[in-house]
N, C-alpha and C positions, 0 to 999 in steps of 0.2 A: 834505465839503469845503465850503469857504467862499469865495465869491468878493470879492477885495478889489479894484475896479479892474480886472477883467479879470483879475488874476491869481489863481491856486486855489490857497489854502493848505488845506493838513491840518492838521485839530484833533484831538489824540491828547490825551486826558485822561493820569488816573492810571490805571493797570492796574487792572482790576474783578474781581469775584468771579471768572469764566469763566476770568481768566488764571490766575490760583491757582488755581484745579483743577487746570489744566494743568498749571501747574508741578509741584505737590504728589502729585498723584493720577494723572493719565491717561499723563505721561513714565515715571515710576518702573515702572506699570508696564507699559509699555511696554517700557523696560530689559527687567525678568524673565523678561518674555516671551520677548524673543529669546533672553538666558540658557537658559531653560527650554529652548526648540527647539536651542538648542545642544547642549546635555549632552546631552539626547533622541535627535539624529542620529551622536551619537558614538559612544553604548554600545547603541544598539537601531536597529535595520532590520525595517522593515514586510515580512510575506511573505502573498502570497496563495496559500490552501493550496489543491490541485489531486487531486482523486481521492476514493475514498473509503475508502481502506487506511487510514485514522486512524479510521475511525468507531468506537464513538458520540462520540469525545472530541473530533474534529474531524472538520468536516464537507467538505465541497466548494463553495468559495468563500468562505468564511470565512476575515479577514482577523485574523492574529497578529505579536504584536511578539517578535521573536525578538534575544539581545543578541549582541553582534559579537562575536563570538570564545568560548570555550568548553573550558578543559582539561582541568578534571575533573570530567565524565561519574561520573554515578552512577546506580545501578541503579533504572526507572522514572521518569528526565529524559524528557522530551519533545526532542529536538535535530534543527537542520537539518543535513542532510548531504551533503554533494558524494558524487554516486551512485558509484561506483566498478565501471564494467563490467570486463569481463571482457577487454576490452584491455588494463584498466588504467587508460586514460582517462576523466576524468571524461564525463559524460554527461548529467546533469543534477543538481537538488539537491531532495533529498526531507525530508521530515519524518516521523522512527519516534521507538520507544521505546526507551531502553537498554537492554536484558533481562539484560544481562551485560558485566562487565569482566575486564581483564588475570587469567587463573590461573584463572576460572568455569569450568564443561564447561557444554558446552549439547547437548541431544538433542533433535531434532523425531519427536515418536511421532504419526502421521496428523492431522500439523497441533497438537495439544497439544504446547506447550512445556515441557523440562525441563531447570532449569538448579539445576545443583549435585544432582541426582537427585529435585527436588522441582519441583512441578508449578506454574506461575506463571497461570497459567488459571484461572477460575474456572469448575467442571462445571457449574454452572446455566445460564452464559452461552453457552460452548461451543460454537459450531454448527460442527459437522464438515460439509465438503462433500464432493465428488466431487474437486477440484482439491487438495485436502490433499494436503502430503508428509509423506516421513518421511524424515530425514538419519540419518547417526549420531553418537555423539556427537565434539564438539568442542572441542578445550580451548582459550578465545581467547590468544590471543598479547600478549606485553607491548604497553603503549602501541595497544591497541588496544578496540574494544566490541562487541556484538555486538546490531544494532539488528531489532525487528520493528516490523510495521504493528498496531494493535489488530486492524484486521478483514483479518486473515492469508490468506483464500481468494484476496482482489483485489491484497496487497501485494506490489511488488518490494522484496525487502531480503534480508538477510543469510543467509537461506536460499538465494538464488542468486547474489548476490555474496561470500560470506562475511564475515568479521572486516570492520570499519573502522577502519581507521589514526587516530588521537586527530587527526593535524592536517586531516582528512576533517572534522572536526565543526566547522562552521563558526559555533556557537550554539547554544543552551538557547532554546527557544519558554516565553515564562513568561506572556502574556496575549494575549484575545483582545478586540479592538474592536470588531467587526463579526460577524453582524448583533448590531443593539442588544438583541434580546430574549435575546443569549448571550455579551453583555459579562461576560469573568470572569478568575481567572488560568486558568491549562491546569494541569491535574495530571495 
């Protein structure tokens, strides 16, 4: 500012390099930005996974983007699920595997899974415990899936709640942010 007689006038030149960045470069994107965070909170919701009935594939406190909404479940999606107890009432929301859909038979032989009569387990990995069950078999119901935990000694799931209803799957888990050294998608 410049003083003329006591009064202060402002000297504004011509716009300088700094402002053309800004125009050109740091608004636009800025724009995107928000775009991006847009589209991002519309088709995906952050979940922070809880337990360790997903291990090795997820761990306990490991954070995944899971997408909103979720109709057609296929066999080994990762999906989050409104827990469905035994009142009926939801109870809380979990994250398994789809092991089976609508017309599958699924049979639990001491904790090894078999759906369609064929064993979805791999016998190397296998660890039987004490706490294994054994259902019999079950054929899921239309519009419905039939979800385990990878590490089935510790999972609640469809072994004691049975079948889940398609509109229960609240999401497909498709990547993981968190921690950094196990940024990846989820398979």
């Amino acid at each position: 500012m410049l003083s003329s007689g006591g009064a202060n006038v402002a000297v504004f030149g011509p716009p300088g390099r700094g402002d053309r960045i800004a125009r050109r470069l740091i608004i636009p994107l800025l724009v995107l930005l928000t775009l991006l965070l847009a589209v991002f909170w519309v088709y995906f919701t952050p979940v922070r996974v809880e337990g360790d009935s997903m291990l090795p594939a997820l761990q306990d406190g490991d954070r995944v983007l899971a997408t909103r909404g979720y109709t057609t479940p296929v066999r080994g999606d990762v999906v989050r699920v409104e827990d469905i107890g035994r009142s009926g009432k939801v109870d809380a929301r979990v994250i398994k595997r789809v092991v089976a859909v609508a017309g599958d038979t699924v049979e639990i032989d001491s904790g090894r899974a078999l759906v369609n009569g064929e064993s979805i387990d791999d016998a190397e990995e296998r660890i039987l415990s004490e706490g294994d069950v054994s259902l019999a078999e079950v054929v899921v119901p239309d519009r419905h899936v039939y979800v385990l935990g990878d590490n089935r000694p510790v999972s609640l799931d469809s072994r004691f709640f049975g079948p889940v209803p398609l509109e229960a799957v609240t999401g497909k888990v498709v990547f993981r942010y968190t921690p950094v050294n196990r940024i990846g998608l989820v398979d």
